[in-house]
Backbone bond lengths (Angstrom), bond angles and torsions (degrees), N, CA, C in turn:
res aa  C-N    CA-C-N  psi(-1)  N-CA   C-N-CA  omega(-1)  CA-C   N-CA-C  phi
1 X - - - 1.464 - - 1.531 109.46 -
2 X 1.528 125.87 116.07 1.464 126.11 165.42 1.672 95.69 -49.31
3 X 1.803 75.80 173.98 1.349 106.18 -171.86 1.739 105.57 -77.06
4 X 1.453 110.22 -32.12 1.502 121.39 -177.76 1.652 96.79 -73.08
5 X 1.313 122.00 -33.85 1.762 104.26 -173.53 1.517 98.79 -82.22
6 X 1.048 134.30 -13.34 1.848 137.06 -162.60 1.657 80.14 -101.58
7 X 1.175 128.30 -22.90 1.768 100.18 175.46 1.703 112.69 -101.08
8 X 1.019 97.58 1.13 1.334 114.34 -174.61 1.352 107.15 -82.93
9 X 1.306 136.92 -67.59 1.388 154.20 147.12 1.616 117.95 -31.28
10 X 1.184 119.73 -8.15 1.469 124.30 -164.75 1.684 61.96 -115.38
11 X 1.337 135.88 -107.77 1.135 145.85 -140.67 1.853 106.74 -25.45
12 X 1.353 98.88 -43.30 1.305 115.07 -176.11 1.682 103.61 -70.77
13 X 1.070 116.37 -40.21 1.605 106.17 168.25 1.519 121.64 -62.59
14 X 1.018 98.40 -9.04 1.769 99.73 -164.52 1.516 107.86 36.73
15 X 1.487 113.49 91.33 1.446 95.41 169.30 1.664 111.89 -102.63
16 X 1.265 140.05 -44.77 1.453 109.08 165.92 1.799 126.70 -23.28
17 X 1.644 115.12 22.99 1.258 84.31 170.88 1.796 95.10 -136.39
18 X 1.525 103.99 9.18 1.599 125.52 156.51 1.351 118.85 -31.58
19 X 1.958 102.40 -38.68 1.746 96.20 -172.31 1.747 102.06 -50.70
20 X 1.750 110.78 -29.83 1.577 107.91 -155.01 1.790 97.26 -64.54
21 X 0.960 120.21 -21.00 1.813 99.12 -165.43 2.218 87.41 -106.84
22 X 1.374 116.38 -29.13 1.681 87.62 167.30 1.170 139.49 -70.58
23 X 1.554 109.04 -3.38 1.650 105.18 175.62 1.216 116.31 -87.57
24 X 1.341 124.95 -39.94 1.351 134.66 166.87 1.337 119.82 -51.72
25 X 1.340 108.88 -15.34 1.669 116.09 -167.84 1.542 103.72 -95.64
26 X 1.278 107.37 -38.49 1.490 133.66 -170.21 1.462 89.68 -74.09
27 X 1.274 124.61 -66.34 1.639 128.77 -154.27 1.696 89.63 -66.05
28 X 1.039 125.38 -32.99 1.380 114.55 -166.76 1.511 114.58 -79.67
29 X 1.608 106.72 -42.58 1.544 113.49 165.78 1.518 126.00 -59.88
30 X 1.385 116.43 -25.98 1.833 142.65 160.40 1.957 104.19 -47.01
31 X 1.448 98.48 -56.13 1.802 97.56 -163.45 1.893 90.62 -93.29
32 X 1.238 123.30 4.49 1.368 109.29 171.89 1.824 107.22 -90.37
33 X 1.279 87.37 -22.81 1.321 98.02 -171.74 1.669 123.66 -75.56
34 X 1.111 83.88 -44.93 1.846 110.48 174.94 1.984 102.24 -60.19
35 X 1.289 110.99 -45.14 1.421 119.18 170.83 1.633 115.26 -82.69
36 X 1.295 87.27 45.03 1.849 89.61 -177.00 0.982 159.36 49.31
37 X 1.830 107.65 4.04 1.215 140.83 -146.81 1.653 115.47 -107.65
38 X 1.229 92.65 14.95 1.800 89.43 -155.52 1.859 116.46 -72.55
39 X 1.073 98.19 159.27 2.020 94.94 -160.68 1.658 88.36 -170.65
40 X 1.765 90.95 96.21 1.702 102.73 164.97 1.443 126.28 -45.48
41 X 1.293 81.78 -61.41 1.813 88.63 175.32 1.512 141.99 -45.93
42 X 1.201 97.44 -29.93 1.588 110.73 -176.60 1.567 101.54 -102.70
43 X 1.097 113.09 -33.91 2.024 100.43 168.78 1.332 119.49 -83.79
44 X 1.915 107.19 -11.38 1.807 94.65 148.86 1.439 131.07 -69.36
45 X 1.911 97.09 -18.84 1.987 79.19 175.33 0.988 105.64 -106.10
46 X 1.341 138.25 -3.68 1.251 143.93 165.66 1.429 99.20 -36.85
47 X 1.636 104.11 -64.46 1.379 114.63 -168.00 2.226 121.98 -50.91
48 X 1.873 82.87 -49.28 1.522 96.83 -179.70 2.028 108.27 -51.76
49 X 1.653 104.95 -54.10 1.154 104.71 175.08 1.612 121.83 -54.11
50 X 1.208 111.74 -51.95 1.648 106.46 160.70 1.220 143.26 -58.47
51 X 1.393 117.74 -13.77 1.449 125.97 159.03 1.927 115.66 -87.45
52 X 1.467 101.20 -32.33 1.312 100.86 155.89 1.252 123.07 -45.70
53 X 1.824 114.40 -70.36 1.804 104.89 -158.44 1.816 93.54 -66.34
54 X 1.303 131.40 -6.13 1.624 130.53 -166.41 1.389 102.95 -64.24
55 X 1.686 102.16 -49.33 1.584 120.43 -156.95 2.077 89.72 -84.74
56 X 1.535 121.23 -39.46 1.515 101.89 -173.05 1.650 108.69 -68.76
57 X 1.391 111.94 -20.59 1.463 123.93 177.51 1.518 129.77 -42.16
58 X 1.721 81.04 -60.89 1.542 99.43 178.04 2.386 98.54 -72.44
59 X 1.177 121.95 -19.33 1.582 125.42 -175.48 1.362 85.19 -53.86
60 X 1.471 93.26 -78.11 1.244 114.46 -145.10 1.818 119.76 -65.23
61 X 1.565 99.58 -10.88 1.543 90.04 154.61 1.404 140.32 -98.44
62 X 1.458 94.83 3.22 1.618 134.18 164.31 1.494 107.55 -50.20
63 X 1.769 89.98 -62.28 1.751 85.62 -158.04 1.306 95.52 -88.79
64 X 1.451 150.01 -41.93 1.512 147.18 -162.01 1.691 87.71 -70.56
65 X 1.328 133.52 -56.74 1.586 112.48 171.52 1.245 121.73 -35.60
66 X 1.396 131.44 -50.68 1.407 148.30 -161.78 1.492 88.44 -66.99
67 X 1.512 120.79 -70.36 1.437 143.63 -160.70 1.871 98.36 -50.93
68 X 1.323 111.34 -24.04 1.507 95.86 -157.42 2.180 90.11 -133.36
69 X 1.011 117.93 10.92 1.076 143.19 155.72 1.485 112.28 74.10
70 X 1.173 101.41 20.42 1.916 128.35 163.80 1.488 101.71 -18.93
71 X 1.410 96.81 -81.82 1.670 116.25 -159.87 1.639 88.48 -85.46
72 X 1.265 126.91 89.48 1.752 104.62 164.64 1.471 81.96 -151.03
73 X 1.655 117.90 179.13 1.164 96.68 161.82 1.771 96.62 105.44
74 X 1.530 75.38 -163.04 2.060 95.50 164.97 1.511 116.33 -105.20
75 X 1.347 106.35 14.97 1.280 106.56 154.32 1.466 122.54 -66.52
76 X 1.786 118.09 140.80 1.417 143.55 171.38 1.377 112.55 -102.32
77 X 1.082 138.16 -15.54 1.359 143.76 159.69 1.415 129.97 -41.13
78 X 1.333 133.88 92.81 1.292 127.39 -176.82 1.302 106.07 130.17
79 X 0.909 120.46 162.41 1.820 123.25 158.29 1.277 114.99 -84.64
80 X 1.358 147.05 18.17 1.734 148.89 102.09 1.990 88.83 102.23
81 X 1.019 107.94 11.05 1.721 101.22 -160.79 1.905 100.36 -71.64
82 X 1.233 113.15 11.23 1.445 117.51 -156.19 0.984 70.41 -142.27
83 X 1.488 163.84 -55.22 1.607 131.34 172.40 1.634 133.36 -64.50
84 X 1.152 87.63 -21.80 1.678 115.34 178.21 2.362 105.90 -87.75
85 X 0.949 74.16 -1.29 1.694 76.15 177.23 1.509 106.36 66.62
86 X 0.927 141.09 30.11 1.474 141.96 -173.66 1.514 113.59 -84.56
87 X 1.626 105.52 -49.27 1.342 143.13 -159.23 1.231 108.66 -114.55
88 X 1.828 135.99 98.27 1.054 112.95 154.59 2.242 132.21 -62.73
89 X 1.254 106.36 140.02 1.276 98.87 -172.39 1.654 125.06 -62.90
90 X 1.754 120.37 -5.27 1.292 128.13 153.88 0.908 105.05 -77.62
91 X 1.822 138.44 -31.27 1.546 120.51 -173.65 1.515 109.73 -66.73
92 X 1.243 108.61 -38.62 1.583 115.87 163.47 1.305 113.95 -27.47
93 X 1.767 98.75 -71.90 1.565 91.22 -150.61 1.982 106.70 -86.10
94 X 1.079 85.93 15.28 2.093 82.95 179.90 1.550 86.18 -93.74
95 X 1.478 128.13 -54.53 1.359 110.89 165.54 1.053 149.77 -17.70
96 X 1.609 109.41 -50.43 1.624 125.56 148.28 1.131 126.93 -63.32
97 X 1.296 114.94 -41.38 1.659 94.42 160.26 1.146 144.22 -44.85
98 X 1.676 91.82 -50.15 1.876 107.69 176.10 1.462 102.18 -57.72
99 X 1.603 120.12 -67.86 1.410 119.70 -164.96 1.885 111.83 -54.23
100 X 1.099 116.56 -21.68 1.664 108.93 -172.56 1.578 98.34 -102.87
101 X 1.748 120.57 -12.75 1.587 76.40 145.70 0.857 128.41 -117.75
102 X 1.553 131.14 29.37 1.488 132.76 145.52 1.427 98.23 -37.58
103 X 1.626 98.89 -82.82 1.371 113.02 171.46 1.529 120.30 3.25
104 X 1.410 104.31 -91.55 1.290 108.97 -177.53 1.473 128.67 -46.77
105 X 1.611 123.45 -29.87 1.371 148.65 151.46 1.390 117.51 -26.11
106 X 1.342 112.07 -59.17 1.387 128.48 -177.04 1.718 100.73 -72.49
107 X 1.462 103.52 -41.18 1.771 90.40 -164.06 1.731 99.06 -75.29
108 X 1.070 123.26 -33.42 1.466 123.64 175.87 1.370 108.04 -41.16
109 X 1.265 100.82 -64.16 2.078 118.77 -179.57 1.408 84.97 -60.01
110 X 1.026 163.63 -83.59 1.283 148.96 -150.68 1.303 125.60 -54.38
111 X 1.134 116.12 -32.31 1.674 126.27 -175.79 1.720 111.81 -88.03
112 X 1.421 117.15 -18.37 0.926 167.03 -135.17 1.887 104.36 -107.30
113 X 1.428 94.68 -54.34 1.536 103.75 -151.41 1.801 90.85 -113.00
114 X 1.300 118.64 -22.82 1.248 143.39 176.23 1.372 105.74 -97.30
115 X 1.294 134.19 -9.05 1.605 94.82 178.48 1.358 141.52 68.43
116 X 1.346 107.06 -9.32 1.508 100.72 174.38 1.108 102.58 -141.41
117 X 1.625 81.48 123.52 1.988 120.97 -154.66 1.965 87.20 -59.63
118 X 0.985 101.36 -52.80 1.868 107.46 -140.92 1.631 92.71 -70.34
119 X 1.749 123.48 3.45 1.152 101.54 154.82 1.337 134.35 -73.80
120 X 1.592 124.29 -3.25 0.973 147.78 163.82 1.543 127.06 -36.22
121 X 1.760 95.93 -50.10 1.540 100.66 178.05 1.513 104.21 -101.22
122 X 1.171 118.46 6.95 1.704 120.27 166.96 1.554 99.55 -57.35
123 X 1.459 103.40 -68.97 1.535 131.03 -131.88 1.930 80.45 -85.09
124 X 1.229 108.98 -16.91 1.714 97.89 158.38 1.342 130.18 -86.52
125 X 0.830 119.00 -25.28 1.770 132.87 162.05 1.350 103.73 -55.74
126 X 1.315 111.36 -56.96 1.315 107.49 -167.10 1.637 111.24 -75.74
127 X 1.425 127.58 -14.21 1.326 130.29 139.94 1.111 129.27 -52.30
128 X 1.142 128.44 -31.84 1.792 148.31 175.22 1.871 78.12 -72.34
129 X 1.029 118.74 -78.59 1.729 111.59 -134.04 1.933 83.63 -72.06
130 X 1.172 115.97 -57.41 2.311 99.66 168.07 1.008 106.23 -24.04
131 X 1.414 136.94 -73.86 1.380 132.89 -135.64 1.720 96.30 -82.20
132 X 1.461 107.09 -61.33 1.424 98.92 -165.12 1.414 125.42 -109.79
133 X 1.550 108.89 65.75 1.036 103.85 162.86 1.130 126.32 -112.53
134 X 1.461 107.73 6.53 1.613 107.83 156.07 1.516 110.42 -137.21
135 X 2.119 111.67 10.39 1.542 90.14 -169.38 1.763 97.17 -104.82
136 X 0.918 108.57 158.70 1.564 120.15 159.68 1.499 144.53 -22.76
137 X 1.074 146.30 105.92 1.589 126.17 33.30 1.372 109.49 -101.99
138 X 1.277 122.01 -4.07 1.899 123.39 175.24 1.256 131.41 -92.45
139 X 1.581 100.02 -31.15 1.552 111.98 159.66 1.886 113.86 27.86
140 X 1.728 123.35 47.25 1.303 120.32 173.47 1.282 133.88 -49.51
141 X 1.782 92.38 -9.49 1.763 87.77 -160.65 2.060 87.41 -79.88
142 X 1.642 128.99 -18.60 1.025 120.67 -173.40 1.596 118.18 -77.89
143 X 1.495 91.68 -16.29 2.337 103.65 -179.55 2.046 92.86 -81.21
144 X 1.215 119.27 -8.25 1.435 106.42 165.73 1.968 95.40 86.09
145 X 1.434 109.26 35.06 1.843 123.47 -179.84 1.851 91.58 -112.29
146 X 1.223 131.99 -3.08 1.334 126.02 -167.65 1.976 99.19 -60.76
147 X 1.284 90.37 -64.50 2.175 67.93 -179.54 1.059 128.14 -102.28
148 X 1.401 120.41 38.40 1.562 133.57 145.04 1.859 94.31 -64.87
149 X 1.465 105.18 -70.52 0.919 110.43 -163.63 1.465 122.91 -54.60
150 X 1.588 116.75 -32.82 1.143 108.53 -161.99 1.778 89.85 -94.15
151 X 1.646 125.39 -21.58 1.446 101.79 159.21 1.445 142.72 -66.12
152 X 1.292 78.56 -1.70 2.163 81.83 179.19 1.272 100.59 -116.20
153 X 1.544 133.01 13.91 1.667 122.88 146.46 1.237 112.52 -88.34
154 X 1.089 115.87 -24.88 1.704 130.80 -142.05 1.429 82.12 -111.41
155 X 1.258 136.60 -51.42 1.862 129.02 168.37 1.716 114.77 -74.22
156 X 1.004 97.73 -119.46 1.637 95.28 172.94 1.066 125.72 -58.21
157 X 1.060 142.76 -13.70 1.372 105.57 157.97 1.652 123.52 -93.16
158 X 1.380 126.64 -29.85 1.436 120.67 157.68 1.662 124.66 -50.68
159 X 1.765 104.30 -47.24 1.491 88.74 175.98 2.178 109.98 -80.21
160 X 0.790 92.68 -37.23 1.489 97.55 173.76 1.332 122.03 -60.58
161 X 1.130 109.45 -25.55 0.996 130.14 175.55 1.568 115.82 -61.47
162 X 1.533 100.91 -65.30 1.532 121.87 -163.92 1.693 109.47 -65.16
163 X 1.675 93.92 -23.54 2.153 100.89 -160.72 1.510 82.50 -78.83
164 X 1.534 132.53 -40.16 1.258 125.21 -145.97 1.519 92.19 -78.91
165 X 1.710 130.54 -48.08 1.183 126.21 -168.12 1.724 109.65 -66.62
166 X 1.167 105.42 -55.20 1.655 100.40 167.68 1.377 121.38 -50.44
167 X 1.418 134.01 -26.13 1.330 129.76 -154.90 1.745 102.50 -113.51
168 X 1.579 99.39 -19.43 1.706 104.48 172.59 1.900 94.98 72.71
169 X 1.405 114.77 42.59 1.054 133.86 169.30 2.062 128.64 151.49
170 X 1.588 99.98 153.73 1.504 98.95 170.20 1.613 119.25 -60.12
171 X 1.492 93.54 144.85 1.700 115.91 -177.16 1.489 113.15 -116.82
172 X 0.803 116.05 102.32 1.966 104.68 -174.07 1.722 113.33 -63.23
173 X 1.323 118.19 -29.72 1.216 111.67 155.73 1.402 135.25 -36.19
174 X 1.498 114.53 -42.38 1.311 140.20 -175.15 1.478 112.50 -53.80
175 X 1.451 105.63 -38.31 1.826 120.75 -129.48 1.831 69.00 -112.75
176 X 1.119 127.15 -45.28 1.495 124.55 -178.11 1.651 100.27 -68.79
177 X 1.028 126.50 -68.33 2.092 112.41 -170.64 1.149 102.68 -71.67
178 X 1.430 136.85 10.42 1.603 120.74 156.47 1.282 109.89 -83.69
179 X 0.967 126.09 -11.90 1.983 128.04 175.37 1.520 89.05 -43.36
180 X 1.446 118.35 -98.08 1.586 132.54 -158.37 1.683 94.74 -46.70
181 X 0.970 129.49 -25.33 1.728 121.24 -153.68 1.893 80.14 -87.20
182 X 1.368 130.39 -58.04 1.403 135.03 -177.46 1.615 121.43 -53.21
183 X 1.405 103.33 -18.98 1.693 109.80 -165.05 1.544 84.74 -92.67
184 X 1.736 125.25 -63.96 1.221 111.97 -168.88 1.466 129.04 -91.01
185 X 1.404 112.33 24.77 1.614 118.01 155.51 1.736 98.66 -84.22
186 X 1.843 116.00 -31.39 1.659 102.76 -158.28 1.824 83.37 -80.50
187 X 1.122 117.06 -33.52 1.545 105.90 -171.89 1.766 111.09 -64.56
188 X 1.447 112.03 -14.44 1.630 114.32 -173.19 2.038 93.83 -87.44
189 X 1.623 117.07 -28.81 1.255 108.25 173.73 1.394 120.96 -83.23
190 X 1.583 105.24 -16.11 1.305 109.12 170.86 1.668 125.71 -61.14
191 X 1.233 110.59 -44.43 1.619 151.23 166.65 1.430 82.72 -41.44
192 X 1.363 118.46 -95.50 1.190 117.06 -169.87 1.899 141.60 -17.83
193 X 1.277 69.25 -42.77 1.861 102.51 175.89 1.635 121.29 -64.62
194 X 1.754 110.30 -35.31 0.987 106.00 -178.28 1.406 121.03 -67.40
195 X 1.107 127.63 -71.46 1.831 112.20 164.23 1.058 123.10 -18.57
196 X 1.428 144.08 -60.24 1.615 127.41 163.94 0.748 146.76 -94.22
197 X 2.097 105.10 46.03 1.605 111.15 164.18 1.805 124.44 -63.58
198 X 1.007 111.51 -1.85 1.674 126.38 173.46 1.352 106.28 -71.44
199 X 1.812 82.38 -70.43 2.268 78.04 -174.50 1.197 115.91 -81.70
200 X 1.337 122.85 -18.53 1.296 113.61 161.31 1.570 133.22 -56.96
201 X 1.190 95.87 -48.33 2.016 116.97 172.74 1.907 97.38 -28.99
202 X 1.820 101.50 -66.50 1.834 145.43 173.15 1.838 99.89 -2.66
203 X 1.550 84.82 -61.92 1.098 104.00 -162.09 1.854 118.96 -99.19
204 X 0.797 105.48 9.76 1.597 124.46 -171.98 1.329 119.06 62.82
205 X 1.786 113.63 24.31 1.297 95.84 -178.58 2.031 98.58 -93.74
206 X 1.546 94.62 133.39 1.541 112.60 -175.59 1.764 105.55 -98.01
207 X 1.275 101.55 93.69 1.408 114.49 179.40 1.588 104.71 -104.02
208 X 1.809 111.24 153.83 1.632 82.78 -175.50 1.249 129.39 -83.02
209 X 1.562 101.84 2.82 2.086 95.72 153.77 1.268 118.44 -55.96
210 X 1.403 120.87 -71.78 1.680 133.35 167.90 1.636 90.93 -20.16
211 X 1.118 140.80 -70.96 1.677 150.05 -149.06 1.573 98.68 -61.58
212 X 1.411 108.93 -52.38 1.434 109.41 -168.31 1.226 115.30 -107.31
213 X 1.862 132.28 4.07 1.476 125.57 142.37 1.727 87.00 91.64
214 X 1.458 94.10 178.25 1.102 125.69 -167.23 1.001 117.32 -130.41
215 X 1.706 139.44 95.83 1.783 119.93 26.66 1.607 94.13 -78.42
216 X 0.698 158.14 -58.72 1.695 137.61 -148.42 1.373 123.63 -3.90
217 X 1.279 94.66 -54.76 1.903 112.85 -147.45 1.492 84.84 -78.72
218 X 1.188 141.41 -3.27 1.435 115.66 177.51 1.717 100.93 -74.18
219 X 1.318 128.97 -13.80 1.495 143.91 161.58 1.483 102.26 -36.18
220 X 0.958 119.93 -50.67 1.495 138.12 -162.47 1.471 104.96 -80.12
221 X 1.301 124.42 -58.91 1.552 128.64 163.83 1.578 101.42 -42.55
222 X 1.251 133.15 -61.16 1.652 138.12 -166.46 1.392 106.79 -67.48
223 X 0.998 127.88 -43.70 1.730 126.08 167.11 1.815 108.56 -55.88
224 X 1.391 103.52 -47.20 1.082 83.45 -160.45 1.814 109.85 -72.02
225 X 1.132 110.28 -24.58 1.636 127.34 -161.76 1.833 84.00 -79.96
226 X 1.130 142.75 -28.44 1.348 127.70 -179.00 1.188 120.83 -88.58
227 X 1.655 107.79 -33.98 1.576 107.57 168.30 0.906 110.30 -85.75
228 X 1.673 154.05 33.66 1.215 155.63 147.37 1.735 111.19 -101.89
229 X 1.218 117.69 -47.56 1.011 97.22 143.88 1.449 155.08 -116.66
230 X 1.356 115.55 50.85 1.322 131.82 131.94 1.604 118.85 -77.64
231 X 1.117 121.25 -23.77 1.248 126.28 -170.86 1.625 100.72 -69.67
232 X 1.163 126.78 -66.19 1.448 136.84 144.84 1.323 136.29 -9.34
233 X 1.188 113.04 -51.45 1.570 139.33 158.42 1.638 118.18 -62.13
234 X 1.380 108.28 -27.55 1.862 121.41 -169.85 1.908 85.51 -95.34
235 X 1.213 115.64 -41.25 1.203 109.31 -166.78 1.784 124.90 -65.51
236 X 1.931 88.31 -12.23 1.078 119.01 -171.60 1.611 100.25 -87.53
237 X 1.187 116.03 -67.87 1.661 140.39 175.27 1.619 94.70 -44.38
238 X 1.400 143.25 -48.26 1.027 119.13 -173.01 1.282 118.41 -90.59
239 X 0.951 128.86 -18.39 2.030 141.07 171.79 1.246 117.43 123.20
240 X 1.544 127.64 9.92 1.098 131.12 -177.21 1.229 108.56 -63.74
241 X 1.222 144.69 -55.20 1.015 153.50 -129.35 1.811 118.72 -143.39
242 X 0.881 103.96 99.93 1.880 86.12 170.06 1.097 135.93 -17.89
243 X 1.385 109.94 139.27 1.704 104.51 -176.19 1.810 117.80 -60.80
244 X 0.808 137.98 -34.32 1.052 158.51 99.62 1.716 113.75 64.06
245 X 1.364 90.28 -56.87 1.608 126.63 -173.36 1.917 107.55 -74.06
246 X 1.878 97.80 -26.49 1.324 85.95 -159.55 2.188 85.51 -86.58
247 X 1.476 144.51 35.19 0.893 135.39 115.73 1.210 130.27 -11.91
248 X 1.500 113.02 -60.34 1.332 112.88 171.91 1.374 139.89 -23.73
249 X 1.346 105.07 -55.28 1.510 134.08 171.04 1.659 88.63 -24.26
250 X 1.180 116.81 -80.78 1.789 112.31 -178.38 1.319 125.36 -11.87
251 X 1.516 93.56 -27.45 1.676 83.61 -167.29 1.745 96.16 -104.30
252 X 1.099 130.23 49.84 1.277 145.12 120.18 1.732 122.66 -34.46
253 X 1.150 98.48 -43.89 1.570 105.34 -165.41 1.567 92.57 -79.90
254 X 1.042 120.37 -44.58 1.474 126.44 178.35 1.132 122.61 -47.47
255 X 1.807 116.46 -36.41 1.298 133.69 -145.90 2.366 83.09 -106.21
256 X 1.260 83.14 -34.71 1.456 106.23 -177.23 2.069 92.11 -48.43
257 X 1.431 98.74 -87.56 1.435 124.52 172.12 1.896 100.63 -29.42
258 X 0.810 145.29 -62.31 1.527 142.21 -153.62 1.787 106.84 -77.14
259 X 1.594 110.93 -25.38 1.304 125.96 -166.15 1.853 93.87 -79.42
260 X 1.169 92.49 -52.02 1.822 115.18 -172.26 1.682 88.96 -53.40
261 X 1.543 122.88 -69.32 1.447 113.72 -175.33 1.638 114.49 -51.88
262 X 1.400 112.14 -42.51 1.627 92.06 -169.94 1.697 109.98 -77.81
263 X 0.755 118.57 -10.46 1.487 127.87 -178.96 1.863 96.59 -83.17
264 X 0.870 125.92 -44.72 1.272 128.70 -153.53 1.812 98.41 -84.35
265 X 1.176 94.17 -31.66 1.751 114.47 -173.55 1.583 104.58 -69.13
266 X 1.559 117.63 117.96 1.389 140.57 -172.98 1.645 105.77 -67.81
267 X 1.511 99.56 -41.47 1.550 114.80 175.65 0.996 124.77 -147.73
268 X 1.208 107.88 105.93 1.657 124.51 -171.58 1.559 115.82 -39.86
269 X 1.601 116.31 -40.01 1.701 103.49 164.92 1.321 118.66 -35.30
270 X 1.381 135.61 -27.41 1.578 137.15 -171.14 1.025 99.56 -80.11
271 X 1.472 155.17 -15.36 1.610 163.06 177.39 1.714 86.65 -70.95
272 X 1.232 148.91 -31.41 1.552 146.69 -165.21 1.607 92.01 -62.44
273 X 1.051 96.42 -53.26 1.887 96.69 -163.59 1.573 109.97 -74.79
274 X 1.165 117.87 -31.83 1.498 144.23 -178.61 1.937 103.53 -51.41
275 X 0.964 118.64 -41.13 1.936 126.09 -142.69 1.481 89.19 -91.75
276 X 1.956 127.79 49.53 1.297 103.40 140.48 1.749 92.83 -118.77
277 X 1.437 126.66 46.72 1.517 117.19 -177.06 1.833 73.33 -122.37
278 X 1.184 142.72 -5.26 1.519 138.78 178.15 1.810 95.80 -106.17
279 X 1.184 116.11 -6.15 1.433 109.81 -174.49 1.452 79.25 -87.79
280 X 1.616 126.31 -64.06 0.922 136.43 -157.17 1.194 134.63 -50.24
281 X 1.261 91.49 -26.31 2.239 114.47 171.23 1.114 77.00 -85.67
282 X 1.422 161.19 -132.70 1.499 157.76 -127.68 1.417 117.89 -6.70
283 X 1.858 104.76 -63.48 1.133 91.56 175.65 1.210 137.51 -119.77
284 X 1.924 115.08 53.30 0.945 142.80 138.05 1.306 119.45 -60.80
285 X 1.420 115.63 -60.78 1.179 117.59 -168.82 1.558 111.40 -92.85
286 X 1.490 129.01 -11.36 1.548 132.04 155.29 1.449 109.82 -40.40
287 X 1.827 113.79 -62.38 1.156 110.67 179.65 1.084 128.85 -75.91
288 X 1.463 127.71 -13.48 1.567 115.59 165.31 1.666 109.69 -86.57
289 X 1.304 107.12 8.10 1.971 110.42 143.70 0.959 111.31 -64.09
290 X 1.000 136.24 -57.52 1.083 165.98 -172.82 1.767 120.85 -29.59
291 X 1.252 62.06 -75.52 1.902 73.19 177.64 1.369 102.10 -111.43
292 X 1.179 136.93 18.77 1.835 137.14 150.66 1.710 93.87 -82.68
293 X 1.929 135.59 -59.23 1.139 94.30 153.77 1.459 159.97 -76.65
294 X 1.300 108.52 14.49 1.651 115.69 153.66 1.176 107.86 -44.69
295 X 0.967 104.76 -66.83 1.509 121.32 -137.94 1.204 102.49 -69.37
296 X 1.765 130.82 -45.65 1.214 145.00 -152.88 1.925 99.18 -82.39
């Protein structure tokens, strides 16, 4: 493989947005651990399988965008490596094949080696929400369900997910610090969204930026950045978590700073280049999950 197809394929993975499935993976292996439960082995494939369906995720909304003409255009959405000629759109999808049934391989051995059956219909949901959130005939991410969905893989069920497979059972701790971990991955897809409420609108995909227009949807950024951290703060107030956690609060100024740019921003396409200071509140406050559940 040249050096141009190995940057090509990286681009197409989008991995700066990887931190979203290692903190959840991490935070979940942290409170399995703390409950005595800890088991290397199975939160390494935990891990491999979860960076898998991450990387067919980001494919597969590549190519069903491409396929249904989402991303074409003046659309910025996607890693474009299939508009840019980089990527043929069969190399894509044989890719997905291979990688989801790795995928699926690992979750078998996992459910398998763990014991707990009912991860079974997790790790299918979370196949439902990979495959179709942009491919055909359900395509949710276009009914404006994209970060419902991707907060309740990306919260409970990844961290809940991960304590139960490592621990060879459910943790209620788990299912409580995936709240904040689920609100601010949907607020990092929300982010995302704002630059292509145009071509998105274009094309009928109804996201709830598209829904709530422009200025509105910065409404949508502010909900989400308050109920994440309040969520954090309750986790604090009720004893879950070390005090520790309520650090967070700091990143106010951050949340402060990102409000000031989109407001300040003439044209929201310039927010595309902008979304690692929304990576950056994530995983600020991921890791003081992090180690508030250590500690606790």
């Amino acid at each position: 493989m040249t050096h141009e197809r190995l940057g090509a394929w990286i681009q197409a993975s989008r991995v700066p947005f990887f931190v979203a499935t290692l903190i959840p993976l991490t935070l979940g292996g942290v409170v399995a651990a703390r409950a005595g439960a800890w088991n290397t082995g199975r939160w390494t494939i935990v891990l491999i399988a979860s960076f898998l369906v991450h990387l067919c995720t980001n494919l597969a909304n590549d190519y069903f965008d491409y396929e249904t003409g989402a991303d074409s255009g003046e659309s910025i959405g996607g890693s474009r490596v299939i508009q840019e000629g980089k990527i043929a759109p069969q190399e894509i999808r044989n890719a997905l094949i291979l990688l989801y049934t790795i995928a699926f391989a690992c979750g078998v051995w996992i459910v398998w080696a763990s014991g707990v059956w009912w991860l079974a219909g997790v790790m299918g949901f979370s196949f439902f929400s990979s495959v179709f959130y942009t491919a055909p005939p359900i395509r949710y991410g276009y009914l404006g369900l994209g970060e419902l969905f991707v907060g309740i893989n990306m919260g409970p069920i990844m961290v809940g997910g991960t304590a139960a497979a490592v621990a060879g059972g459910s943790i209620e701790k788990a299912w409580a610090v995936s709240i904040p971990i689920g609100l601010m991955v949907a607020m990092i897809l929300y982010y995302q969204s704002l630059p292509d409420i145009k071509t998105d609108k274009s094309v009928g995909k109804r996201t709830i930026a598209v829904r709530l227009g422009n200025p509105a949807a910065i409404w949508g950024f502010r909900v989400f950045a308050a109920a994440s951290l309040i969520s954090i703060a309750g986790l604090v107030l009720f004893g879950v978590v070390h005090p520790v956690a309520l650090l967070s609060l700091v990143t106010i100024l951050q949340v402060y700073g990102i409000d000031r740019m989109i407001r300040m921003s003439r044209d929201w396409q310039d927010l595309h280049d902008r979304g690692g200071r929304m990576r950056l509140f994530y995983l600020t406050n991921g890791l003081l999950l992090i180690l508030a559940a250590a500690l606790s």
